[in-house]
N, C-alpha and C positions, 0 to 999 in steps of 0.2 A: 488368400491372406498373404499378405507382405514378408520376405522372407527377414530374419532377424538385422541381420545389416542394415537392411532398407528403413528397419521402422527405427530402426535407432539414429537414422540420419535424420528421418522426417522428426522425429521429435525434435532433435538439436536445432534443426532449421527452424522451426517454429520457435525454440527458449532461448536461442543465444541472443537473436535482437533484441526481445524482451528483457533480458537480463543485464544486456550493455547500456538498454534507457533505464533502468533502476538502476544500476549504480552510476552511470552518467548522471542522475538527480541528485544522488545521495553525493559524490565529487563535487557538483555546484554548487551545493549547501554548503561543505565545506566552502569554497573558493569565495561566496556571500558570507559568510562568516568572518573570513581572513580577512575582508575589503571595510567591514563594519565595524571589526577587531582592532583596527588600528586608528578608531575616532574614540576609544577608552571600554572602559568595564560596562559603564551605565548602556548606550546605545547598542552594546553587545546584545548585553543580557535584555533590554527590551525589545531586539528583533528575533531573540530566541522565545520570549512572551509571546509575541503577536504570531509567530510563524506557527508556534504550539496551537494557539485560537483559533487559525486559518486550516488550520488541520484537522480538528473537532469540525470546524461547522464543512470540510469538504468530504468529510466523513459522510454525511447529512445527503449526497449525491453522488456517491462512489459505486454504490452497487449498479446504478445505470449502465457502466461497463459490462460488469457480467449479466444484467440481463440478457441488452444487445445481443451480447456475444454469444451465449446460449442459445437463442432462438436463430440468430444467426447461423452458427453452427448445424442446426437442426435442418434447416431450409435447402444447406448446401448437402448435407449428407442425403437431403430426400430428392435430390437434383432438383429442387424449384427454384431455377437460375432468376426467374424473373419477379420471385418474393423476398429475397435476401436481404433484402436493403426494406422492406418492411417495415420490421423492428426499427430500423435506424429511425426511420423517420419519426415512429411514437415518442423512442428516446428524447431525441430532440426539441419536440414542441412540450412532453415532462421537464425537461432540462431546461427549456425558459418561462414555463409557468410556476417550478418549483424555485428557481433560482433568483426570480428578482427581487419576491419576498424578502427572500430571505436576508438578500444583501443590503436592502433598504432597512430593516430591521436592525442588521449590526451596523450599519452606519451610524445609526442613529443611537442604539444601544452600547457603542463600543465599548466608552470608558469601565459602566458598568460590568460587561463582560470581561475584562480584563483585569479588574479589581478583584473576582472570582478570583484569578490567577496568581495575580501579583500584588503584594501593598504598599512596595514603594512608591512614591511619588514620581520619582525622577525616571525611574524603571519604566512607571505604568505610561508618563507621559509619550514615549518614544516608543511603546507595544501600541499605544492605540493610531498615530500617528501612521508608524508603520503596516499597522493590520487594515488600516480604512484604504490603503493603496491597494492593499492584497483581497480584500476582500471583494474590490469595482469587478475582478476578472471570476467572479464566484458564476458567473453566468459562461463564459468561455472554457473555463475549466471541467463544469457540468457538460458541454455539449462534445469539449473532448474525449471525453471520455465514452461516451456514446460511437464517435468515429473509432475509437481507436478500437471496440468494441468489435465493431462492423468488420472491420478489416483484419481482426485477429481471428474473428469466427471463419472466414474465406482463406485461413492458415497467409496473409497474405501480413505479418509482420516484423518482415525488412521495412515497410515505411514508415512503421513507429517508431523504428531506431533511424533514420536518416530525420522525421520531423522532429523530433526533438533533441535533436545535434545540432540542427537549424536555433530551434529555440532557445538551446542554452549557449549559443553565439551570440545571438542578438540579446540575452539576459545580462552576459557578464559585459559587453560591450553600451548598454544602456544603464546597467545598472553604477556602470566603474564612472560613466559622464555626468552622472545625476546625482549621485553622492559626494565627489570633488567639485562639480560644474565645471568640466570638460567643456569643450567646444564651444562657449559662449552661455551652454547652459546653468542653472538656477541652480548654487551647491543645496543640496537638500538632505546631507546627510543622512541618517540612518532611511528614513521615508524614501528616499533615491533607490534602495533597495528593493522597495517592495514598489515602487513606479515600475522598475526598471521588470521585475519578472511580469507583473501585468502588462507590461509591452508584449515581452516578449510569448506569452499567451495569447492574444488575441493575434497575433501574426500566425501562432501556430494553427489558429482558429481559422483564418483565412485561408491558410496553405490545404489543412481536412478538408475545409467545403470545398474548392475551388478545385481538388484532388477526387474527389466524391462524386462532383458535379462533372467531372469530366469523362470517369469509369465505373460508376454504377447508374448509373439513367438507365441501362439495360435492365437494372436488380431490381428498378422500381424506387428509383430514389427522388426524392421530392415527386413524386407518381401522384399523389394525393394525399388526404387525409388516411389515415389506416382505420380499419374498423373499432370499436368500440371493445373489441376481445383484444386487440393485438393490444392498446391501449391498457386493457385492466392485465394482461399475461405479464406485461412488460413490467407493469406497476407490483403486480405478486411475485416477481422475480427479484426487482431493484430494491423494494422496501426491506426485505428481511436483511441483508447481505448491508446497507446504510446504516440500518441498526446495530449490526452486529459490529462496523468499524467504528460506531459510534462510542459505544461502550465499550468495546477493545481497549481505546485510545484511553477512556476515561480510568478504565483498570489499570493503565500505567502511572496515571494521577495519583490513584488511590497508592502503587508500589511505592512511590516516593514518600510520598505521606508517610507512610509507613516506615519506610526508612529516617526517615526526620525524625521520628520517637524514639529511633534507638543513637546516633548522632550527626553529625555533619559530614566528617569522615567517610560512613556509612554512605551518605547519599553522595559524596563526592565518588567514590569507588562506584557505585549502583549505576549512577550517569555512563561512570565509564562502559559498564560490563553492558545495561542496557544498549546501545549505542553500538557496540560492536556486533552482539549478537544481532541487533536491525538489519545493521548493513550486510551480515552474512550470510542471513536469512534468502536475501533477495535472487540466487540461484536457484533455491528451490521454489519460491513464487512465481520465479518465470516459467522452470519447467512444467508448477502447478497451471498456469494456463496456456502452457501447450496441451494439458492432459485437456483442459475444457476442453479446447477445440476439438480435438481428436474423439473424446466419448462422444459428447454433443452430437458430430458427424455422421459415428459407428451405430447409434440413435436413431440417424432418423435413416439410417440405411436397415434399418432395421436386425443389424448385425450386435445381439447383446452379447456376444463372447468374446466378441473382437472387444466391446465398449471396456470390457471388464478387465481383458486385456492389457488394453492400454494405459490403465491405470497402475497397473503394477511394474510393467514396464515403465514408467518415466518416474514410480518410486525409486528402483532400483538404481536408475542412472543420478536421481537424486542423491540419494544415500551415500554415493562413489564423489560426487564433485563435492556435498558438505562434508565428508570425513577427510576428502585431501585442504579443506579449507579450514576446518579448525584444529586439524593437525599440528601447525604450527602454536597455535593458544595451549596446546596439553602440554607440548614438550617445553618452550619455551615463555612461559608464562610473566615470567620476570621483564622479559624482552620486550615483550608486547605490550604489555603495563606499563614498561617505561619511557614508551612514545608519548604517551598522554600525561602523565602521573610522574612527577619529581622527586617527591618526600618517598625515603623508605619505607616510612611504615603504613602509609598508601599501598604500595607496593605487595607489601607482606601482607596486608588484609585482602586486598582483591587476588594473591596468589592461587588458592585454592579455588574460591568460585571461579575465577575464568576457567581453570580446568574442568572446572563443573559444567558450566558454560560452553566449551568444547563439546563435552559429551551431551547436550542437551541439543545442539546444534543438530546430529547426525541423528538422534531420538526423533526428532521432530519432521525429519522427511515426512513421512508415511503422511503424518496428520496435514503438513502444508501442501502434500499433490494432491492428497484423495478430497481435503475441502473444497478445492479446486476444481476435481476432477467431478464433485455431487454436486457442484456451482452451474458444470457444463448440463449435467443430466437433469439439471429443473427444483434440487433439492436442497434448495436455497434457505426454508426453512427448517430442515434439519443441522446443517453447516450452523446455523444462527445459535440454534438450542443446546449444541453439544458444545462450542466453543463459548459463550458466555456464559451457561449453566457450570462449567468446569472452572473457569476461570472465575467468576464471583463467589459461588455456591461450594467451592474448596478449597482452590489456589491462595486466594486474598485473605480469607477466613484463618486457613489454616498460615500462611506468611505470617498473619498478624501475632496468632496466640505462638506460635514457636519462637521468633524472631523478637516479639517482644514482651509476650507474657511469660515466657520459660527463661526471657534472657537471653538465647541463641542470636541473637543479632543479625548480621550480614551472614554469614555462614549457612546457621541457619534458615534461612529463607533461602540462601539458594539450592538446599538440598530440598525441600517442601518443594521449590521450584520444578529440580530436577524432575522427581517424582510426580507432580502436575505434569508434564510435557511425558513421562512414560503414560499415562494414564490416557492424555489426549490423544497420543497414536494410535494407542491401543483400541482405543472407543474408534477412531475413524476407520481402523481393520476391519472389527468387527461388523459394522455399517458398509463397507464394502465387500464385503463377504455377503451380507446377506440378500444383495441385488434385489433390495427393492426399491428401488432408486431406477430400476430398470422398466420399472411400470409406468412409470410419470409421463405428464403430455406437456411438452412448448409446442 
């Protein structure tokens, strides 16, 4: 066994790339926002419509990472250097069988789909505009996700963070020529946007394969068709985990909603506090699939002490980077709110929940490694049942009747919040504690 120093580097190694490409995406959003921010309010607020839509239906193919990655994982920890890439390949031909459906569908459906969303006209006209750009790459997107899979399960993700440094160069440089019409090209406005990241997607698409194709042919890459198991494993791994971001994302839907009953204010603050707490999250989701990799591994090495392990070890270093990270939001509340948020009594409403929010940050490790960490070990359906059983079947329920049936408002809700988030760590302890999660086969 790894003496303590050692496993606390190999985890790092493994979460800091992951960590620097999540919030390098979440800085881009920003950067895409500032470039669309200054052709007015409308084209704003209908790239923040369509980017929303584009995120529900990538929901729709997002577990295909963790399956990959899972079985991946599995294959390396049982030394079968020349199956590795296996999975990848199932991934992949799921990724263009399930993807082009789906994109011709919202093509075609867009308006519709974003009328769900939004009822402005002027709004919805420039969310659908912008989404049918974003949507062409719903196929590239799918398969990336799949490489990126591959190669985090092999702990080999340094080239997630070097490919998409890549991508969001050629994003913000396509995206800045297409929306002014730069260099001779067509101004296209807010839509120049969503060109501009589906460029720079499918580039990242070629750099995976062309990367894949040059150092896994050994692991069995493009080797053939995979069996009919690796196929259905891949598919009982990626479905539950699609689902689960599916409905995640739509529980934020509903949080707003919900705030909208009690007033404007409310959701103006909500925006806020939501949004910080995303971006601050993305620490411990990296770490969380360092943990995959790492159980996954200890799995199929057939080492369950080590798998169990490791999960508690990359809560711990969780727990330490989120509390030095919403440290500043506890003690300085005013400060941080007044980056985004003008009006004082903005200010003085979201004061107390971002504290709250602070604390809710650091509660939440446990729940963001160990889901992570049961994603690596194959219990992809459990991860599913406990997070959206928690969050529909209390959190929303109970948001709704506190916040608006008792009158507690914003406040309110974020202490029902809070309390949701101790409840969901709590359940994923419990669930990792009881290692049966250590029985399962990829």
């Amino acid at each position: 066994m790894l003496p303590e120093p050692t496993r606390r580097q190999t985890i790092l190694r493994l979460a800091l790339p992951i960590i620097a490409g999540m919030l390098s995406q979440s800085l881009i959003n920003l950067i895409d926002a500032a470039m669309v921010g200054s052709l007015g309010e409308v084209p704003l607020a209908g790239v923040g419509i369509g980017g929303y839509a584009m995120f529900l239906i990538t929901a729709l193919v997002f577990g295909l990472s963790s399956g990959v990655q899972a079985q991946t994982a599995r294959r390396h920890g049982e030394e079968a250097w020349e199956r590795r890439a296996v999975p990848l390949n199932a991934g992949l031909v799921i990724a263009v069988i399930a993807s082009l459906p789906i994109t011709l569908l919202c093509l075609w459906q867009a308006p519709r789909l974003l009328a769900l969303i939004n009822q402005d006209p002027a709004v919805n006209a420039v969310a659908v505009e912008y989404f049918r750009w974003r949507v062409v790459s719903l196929n590239a997107v799918a398969m990336i996700f799949c490489f990126r899979g591959y190669w985090n399960g092999i702990q080999q993700t340094g080239i997630y963070l070097r490919i998409i440094l890549v991508m969001h160069a050629v994003n913000v440089a396509a995206s800045l020529a297409l929306i002014f019409g730069y260099l001779g090209l067509p101004a296209m406005g807010a839509a120049g946007a969503g060109a501009g990241t589906s460029l720079s997607l499918f580039l990242g698409l070629a750099i995976w394969a062309l990367l894949s194709a040059r150092h896994a042919r050994g692991s069995g890459f493009l080797a053939g068709l995979p069996r009919r198991f690796t196929f259905a494993t891949t598919l009982r791994l990626a479905t539950p985990h699609s689902f689960q971001q599916l409905w995640f994302a739509a529980g934020y839907a509903v949080l707003f909603w919900i705030l909208g009953q009690i007033d404007t204010r409310s959701v103006a603050v909500g925006h806020v506090l939501v949004n910080l707490s995303l971006l601050l999250i993305l620490p411990g989701v990296g770490l969380g699939m360092a943990a995959m990799s790492l159980v996954g591994q200890a799995l199929g090495r057939e080492a369950h002490g080590d798998a169990h392990r490791w999960g508690w070890e990359v809560v711990h270093l969780a727990w330490l980077c989120l509390a030095a990270l919403a440290l500043p939001m506890a003690l300085f509340p005013e400060a941080v709110l007044g980056l985004f948020l003008h009006d004082p009594a903005l200010i003085e409403l979201g004061r107390l929940p971002l504290q709250l929010t602070a604390l809710m940050i650091v509660l939440d490790a446990a729940a963001l490694v160990l889901a992570q960490a049961l994603l690596g070990a194959g219990a992809n359906r459990t991860v599913m049942t406990t997070t959206l059983g928690l969050q529909w079947l209390v959190f929303l329920p109970l948001a709704w009747w506190i916040g608006v049936g008792l009158e507690q408002g914003l406040l309110g809700i974020w202490w029902a919040q809070l309390g949701y988030r101790c409840l969901n760590s709590a359940w994923f302890v419990v669930i990792w504690q009881r290692r049966r999660w250590q029985r399962l086969r990829v």
